[in-house]
C-alpha positions in Angstrom: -31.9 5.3 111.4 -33.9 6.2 114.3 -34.4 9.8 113.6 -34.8 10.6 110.2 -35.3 14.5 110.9 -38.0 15.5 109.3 -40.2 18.3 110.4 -43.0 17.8 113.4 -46.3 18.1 112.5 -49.3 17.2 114.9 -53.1 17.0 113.9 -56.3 15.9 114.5 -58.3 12.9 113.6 -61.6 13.1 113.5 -65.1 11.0 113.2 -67.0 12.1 110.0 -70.3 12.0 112.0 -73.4 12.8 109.8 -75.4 13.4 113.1 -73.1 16.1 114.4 -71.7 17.5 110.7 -71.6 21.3 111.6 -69.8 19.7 114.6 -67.2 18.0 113.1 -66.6 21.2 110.6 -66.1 23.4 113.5 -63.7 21.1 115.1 -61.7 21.0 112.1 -61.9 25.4 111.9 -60.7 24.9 115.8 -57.8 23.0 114.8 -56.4 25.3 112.3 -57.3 28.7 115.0 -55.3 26.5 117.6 -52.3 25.5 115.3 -52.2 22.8 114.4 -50.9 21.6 111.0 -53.1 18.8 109.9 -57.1 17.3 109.9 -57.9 14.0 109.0 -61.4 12.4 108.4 -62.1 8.6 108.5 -62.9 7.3 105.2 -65.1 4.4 105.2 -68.2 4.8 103.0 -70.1 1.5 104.2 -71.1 3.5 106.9 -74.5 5.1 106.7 -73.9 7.1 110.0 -70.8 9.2 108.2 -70.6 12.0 105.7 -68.5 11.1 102.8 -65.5 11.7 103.4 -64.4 13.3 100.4 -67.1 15.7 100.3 -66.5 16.7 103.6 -62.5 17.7 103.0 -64.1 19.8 100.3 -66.1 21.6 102.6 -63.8 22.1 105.4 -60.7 23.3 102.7 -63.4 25.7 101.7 -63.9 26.5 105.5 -60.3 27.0 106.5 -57.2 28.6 105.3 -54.0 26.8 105.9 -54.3 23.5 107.7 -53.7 20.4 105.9 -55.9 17.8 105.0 -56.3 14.1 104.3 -58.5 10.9 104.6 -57.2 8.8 107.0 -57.2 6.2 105.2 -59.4 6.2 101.4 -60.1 2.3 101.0 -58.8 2.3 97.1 -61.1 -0.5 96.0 -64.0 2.0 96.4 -62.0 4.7 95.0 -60.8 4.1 92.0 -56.9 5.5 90.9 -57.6 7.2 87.7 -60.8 9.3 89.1 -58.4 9.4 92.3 -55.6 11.3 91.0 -58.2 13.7 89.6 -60.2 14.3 92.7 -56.7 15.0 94.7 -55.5 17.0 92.2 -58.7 18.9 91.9 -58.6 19.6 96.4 -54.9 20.2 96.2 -55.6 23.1 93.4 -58.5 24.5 95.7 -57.5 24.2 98.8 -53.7 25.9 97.2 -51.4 22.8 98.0 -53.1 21.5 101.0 -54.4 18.2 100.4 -52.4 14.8 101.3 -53.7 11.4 99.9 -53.5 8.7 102.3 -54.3 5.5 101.0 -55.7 2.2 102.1 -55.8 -1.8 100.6 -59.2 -2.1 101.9 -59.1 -3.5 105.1 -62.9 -4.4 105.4 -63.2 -6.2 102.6 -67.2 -7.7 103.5 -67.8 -3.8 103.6 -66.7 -2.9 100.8 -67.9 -5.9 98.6 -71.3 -4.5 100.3 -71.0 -1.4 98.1 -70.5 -3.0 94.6 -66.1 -2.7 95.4 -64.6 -5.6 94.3 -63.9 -9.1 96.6 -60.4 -9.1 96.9 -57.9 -11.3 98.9 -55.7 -9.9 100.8 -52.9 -10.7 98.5 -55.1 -9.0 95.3 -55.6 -5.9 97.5 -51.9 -5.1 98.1 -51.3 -5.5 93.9 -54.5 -3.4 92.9 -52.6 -1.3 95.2 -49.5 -1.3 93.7 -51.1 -0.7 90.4 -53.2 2.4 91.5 -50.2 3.7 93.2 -48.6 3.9 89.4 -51.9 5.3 87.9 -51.6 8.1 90.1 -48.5 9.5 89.7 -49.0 8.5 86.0 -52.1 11.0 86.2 -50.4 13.6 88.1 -47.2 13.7 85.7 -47.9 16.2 83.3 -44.4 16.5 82.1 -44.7 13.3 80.9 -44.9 12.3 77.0 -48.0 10.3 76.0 -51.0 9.2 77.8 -51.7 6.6 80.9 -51.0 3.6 79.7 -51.8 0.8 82.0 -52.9 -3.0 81.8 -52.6 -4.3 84.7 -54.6 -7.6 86.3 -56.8 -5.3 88.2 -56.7 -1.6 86.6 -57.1 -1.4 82.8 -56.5 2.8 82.2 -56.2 4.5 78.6 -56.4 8.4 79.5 -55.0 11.6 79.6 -52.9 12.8 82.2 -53.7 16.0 84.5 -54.7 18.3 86.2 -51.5 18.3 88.1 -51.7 19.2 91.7 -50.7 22.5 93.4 -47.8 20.9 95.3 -45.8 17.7 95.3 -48.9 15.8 97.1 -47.6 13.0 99.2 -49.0 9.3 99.3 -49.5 7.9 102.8 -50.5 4.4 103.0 -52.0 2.9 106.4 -49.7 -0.7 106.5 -48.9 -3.6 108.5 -47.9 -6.3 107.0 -44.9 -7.1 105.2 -46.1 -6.8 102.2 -47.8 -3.6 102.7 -44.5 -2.1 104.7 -42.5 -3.3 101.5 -44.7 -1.1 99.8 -44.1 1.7 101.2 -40.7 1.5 101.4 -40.8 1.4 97.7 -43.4 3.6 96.2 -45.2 5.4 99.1 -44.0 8.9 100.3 -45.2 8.1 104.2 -45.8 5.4 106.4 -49.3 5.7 108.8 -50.1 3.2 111.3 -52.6 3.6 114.2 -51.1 3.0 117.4 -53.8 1.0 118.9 -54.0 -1.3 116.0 -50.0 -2.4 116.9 -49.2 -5.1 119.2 -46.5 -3.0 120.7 -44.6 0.6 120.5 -41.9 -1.8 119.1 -43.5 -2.4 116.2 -42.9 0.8 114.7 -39.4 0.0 114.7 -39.9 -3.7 113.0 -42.2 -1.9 110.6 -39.0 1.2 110.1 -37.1 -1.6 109.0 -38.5 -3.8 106.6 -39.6 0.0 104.9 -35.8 1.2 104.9 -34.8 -2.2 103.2 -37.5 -1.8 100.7 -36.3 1.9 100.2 -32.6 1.1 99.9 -33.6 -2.3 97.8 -35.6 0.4 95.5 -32.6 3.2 95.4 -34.5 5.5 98.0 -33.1 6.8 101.0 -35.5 5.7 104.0 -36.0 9.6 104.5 -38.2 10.1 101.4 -41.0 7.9 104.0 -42.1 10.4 106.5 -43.4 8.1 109.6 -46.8 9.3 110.8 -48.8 7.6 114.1 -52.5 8.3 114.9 -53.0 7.7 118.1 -55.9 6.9 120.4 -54.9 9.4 123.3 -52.9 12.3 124.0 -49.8 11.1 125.2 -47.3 12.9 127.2 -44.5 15.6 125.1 -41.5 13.4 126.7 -43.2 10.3 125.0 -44.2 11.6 121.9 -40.6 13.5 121.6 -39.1 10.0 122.6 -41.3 8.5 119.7 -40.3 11.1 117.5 -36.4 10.3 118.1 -36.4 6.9 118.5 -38.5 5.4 116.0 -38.4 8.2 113.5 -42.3 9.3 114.2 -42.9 13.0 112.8 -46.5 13.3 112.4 -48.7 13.2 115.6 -52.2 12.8 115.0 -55.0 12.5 117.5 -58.7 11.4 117.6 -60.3 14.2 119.4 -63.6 15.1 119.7 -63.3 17.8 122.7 -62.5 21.3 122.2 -60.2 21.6 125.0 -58.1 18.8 124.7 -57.6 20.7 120.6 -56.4 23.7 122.0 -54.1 22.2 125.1 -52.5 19.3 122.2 -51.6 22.4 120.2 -50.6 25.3 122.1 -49.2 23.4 124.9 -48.0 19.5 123.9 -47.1 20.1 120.5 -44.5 23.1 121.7 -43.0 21.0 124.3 -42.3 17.9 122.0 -40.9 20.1 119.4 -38.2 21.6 121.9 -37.8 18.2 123.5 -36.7 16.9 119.5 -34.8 20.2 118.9 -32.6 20.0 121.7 -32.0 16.6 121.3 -31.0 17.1 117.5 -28.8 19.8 118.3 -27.1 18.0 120.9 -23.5 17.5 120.1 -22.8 13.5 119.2 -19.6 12.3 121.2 -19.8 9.0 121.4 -21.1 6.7 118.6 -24.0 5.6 121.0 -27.4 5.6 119.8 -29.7 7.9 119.4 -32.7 6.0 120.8 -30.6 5.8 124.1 -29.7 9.4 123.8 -33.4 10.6 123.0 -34.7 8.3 125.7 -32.8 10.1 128.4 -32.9 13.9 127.0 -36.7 13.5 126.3 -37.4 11.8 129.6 -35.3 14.6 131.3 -32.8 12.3 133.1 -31.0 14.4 135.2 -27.9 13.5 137.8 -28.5 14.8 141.8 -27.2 17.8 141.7 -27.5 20.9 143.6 -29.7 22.4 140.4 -33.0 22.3 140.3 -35.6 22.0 143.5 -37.9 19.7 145.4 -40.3 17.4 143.6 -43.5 19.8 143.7 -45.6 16.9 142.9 -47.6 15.9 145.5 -49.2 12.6 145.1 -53.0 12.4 146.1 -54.0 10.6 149.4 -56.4 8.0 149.4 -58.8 9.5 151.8 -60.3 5.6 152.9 -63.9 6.3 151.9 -65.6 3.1 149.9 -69.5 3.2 148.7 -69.5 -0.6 148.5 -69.1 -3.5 150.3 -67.1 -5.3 147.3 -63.4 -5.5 147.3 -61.9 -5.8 143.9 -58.4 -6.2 145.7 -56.7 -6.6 149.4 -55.3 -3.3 149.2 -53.4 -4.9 152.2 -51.1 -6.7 149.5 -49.8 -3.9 147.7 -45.8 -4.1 147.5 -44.1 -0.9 148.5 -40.9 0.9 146.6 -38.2 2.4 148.2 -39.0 5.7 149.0 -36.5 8.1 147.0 -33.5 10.3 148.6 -35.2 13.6 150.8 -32.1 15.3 149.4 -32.7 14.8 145.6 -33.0 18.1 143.6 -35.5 18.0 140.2 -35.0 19.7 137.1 -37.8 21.9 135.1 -38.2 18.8 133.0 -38.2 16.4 135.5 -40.7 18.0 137.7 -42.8 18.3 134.7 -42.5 14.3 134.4 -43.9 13.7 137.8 -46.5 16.3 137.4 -47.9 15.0 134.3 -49.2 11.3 135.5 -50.8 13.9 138.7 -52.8 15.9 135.8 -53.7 12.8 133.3 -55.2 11.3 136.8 -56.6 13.9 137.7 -58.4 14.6 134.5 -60.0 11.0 135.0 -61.1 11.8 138.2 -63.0 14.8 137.0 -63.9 12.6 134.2 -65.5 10.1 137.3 -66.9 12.6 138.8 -69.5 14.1 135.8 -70.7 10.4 135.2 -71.2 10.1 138.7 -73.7 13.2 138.3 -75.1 12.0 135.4 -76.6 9.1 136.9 -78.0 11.3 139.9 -79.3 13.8 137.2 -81.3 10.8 135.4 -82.4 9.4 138.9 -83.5 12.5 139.4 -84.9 13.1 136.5 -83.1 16.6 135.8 -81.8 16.0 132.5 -84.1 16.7 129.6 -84.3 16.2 125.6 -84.5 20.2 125.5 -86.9 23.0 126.2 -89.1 21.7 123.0 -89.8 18.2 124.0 -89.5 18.6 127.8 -93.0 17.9 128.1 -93.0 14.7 126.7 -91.9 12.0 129.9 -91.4 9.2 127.6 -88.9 11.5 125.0 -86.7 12.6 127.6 -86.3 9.8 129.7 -85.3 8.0 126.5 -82.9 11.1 125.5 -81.1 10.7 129.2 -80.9 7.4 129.2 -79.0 7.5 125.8 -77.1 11.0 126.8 -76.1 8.8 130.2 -75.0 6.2 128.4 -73.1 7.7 125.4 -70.6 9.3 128.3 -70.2 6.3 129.8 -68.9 4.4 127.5 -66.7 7.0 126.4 -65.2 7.8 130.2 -65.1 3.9 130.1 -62.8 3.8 127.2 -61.0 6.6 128.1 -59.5 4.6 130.9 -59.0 1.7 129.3 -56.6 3.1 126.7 -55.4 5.5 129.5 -54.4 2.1 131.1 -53.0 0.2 127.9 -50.8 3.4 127.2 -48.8 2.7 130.7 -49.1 -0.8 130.0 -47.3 -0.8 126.8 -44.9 2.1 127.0 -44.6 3.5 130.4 -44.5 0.5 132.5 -41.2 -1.0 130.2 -39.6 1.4 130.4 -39.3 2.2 133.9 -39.1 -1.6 134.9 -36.0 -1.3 132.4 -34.7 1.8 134.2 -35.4 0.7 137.8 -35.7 -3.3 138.2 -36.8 -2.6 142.1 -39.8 -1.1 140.6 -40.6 -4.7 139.0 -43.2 -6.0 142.0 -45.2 -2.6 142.7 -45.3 -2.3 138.1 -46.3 -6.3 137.9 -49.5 -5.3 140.6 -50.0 -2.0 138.9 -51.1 -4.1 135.8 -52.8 -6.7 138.0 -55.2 -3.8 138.9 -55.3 -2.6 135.3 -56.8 -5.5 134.1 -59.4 -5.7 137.1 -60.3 -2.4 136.9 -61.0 -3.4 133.0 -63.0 -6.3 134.6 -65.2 -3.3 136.2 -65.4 -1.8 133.2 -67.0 -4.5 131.7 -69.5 -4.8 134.4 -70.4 -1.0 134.0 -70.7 -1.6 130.5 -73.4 -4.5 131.0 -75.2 -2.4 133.5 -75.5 0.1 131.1 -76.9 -1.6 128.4 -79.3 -3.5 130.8 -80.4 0.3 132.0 -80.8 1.6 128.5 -83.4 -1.2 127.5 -85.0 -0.8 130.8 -84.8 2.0 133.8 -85.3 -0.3 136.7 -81.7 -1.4 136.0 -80.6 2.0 137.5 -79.7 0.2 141.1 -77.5 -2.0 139.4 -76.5 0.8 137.5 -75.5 3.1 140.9 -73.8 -0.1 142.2 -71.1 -1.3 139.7 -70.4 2.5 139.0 -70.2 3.5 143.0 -68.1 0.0 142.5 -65.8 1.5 139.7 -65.2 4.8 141.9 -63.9 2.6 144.7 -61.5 1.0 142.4 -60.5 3.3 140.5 -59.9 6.3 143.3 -58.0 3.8 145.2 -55.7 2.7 142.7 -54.8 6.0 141.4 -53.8 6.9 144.6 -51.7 4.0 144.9 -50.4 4.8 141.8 -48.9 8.1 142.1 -47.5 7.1 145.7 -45.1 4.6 144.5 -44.6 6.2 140.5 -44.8 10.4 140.6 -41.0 10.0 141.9 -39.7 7.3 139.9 -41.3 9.1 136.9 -39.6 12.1 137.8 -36.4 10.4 137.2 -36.7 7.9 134.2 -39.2 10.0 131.9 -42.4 8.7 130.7 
């Protein structure tokens, strides 16, 4: 069941920074101006450099109006089920039936034995689980006769039952093991991995089925399980509607920290993947074919030639030649070549939008390239200051650039990298599936991925070598001027042998 046709929702994930509190609180008002339908807040109280998490959903339901809200995920051996229950109750009342408890084994179990939780194997965390699943919805059952009763090898709970929440809250639990899917399938109301914690997109669907046997096994239908993803990046609509149909996924959230990229995942992405799923679901069925086939070509925009449509706008962008080192990462002299596509060939709206989208992701990197390359001429330069108070004091802000420098850095830097494992893992398949002659210019694609990762690495061991001492700027200049060179050329490269291809097949 690849599509079990629940409602899209898409939201926002987001860091529970102590530092930048009013930050994070505004982010969160942002999100619910912009539309979208959910924030989520790491929960992981080990760390002194985050607010409590659930003091923080507290504040921001009193700070918005309709958006949802959850942890993502509450570790339950620092939370325990019976005070729990009560605390999500408490939010839902407030917040008037917004609040959605995603749960956690305990994944970091050093941490939490740090903070007085208990030390529990792997094994032990799953039952306590189980248990404080029951304790819950013991506690939230008001209809029911008696008081919580439960003796259990890790919960021992004698107490009254209530308040009940404002709305039937749901219980998301963050698994991947079997154990944990089975779980799910059997007492959990919705399944929430992160995507860069799988070892493939296919794993959703391993994970789909062991939860749908341990639904039907359990008398559930597999559609009381919502499927939720966060996700590391913003991923195109045509992928995110293809995740949506073909491995069930109805709950897109993001971790975002920039304004912008808010707005644009809410008023622009989150529209387009919901009419990619509609029109899919509405589709008459004629043949008993799949639905993952199906969804794969409707949300990719697969389209025969035909006279429809118009020329492929897209225009991939030139490398222009120019290199600021001597260093050669690659012979760009190697770099196989794919056929070049029919002159005739008319696009559709959705596959011109295909193409297009790789041009605008790259291009946001390049502008991305671009600031840090300023930033390191601002610090040469001296320019950037700690702020008009301390601008007076050399030491203060050469320390405050240094560290401004290199906080962007490392998040361009990692911005490319899972730009680069997102093609990796999902694009790259499925074209090589669609069109095998794409199969040498994909396998050197990937070849340059993982140098320009190698680059990366380099930048980020400049970096730190600047940050503890300023005469490492030179080397600093170099392996970044090093990283432009790279990078520029290989998104060229890029788009000249994938913008058409893409076009065709879908993301």
């Amino acid at each position: 069941m690849p599509d079990y046709g629940h409602d899209l929702l898409f939201g926002a994930n987001f860091v529970p920074s102590a530092h930048q509190a009013d930050t994070v609180v505004a982010l969160s008002q942002l999100a619910e101006r912009s539309g979208l339908d959910l924030v989520t807040f790491q929960d992981h109280p080990y760390q002194p450099a985050f607010l409590d998490t659930w003091t923080l959903l507290s504040y921001v339901a009193a700070a918005t109006e309709r958006i949802r809200l959850a942890g993502n995920v509450h570790p339950l051996p620092l939370r325990p089920p019976a005070m729990l229950a009560q605390a999500a109750a408490s939010l839902d009342i407030l917040s008037r039936g917004r609040f959605e408890l995603a749960l956690g084994s305990g994944g970091f179990r050093e941490a939490i034995a740090s903070m007085g939780g208990p030390r529990l194997t792997p094994s032990q965390a799953v039952d306590a689980l189980e248990e404080g699943i029951a304790i819950i919805r013991a506690a939230w059952d008001t209809d029911a006769p008696g008081d919580i009763r439960h003796n259990g090898e890790h919960y021992q709970v004698s107490a009254q039952r209530g308040p009940r929440p404002a709305h039937d809250v749901g219980i998301w639990l963050g698994a991947y093991k079997p154990r944990m899917l089975r779980l799910t399938g059997r007492l959990a109301d919705g399944w929430l991995p992160s995507l860069p914690y799988l070892r493939s997109i296919g794993e959703i669907g391993e994970g789909n089925a062991v939860i749908d046997e341990a639904a039907a096994e359990a008398g559930r239908s597999p559609r009381d399980i919502r499927r939720l993803l966060n996700l590391a990046e913003e991923l195109p609509a045509t992928q995110l509607a293809e995740l949506a149909l073909t491995y069930g996924v109805s709950v897109f959230n993001i971790v975002v920290d920039d304004p912008r990229q808010i707005q644009r995942f809410a008023q622009e992405t989150a529209p387009a993947v919901r009419e990619l799923v509609v029109a899919e679901r509405d589709r008459p069925r004629t043949s008993t074919a799949s639905t993952a086939s199906t969804a794969s070509s409707t949300a990719a925009g697969t389209a025969h030639n035909t006279t429809e449509g118009a020329a492929l706008p897209a225009t991939p962008t030139p490398d222009d030649g120019v290199r600021l080192t001597e260093i050669r990462v690659w012979d760009e002299t190697t770099r196989p070549t794919a056929l070049r596509p029919d002159p005739e060939r008319r696009y559709t709206p959705a596959e011109q939008a295909n193409a297009q989208h790789l041009i605008d992701v790259h291009d946001h990197l390049r502008g991305e390239l671009a600031r840090l390359r300023d930033l390191v001429d601002q610090v040469a330069a001296g320019t950037i200051d700690a702020g008009a108070a301390r601008s007076h004091i050399n030491t203060m802000t050469m320390r405050q650039n240094n560290w401004t420098l290199g906080a962007y850095c490392e998040s361009y830097c990692r911005l490319v990298t899972m730009h680069h494992s997102a093609e990796d893992a999902m694009v790259f398949p499925n074209l090589r599936r669609a069109e095998p002659g794409l199969a040498p210019v994909l396998d050197r694609l990937q070849e340059e991925h993982h140098a320009i990762h190698k680059v990366i690495e380099r930048v980020d061991r400049a970096l730190v070598a600047f940050v503890g001492d300023p005469a490492g700027l030179a080397d600093l200049r170099t392996t970044v001027d090093l990283l432009t060179d790279s990078l520029l050329s290989h998104l060229s490269y890029e788009e000249r042998e994938l913008v058409e291809p893409l076009a065709r097949h879908g993301l």
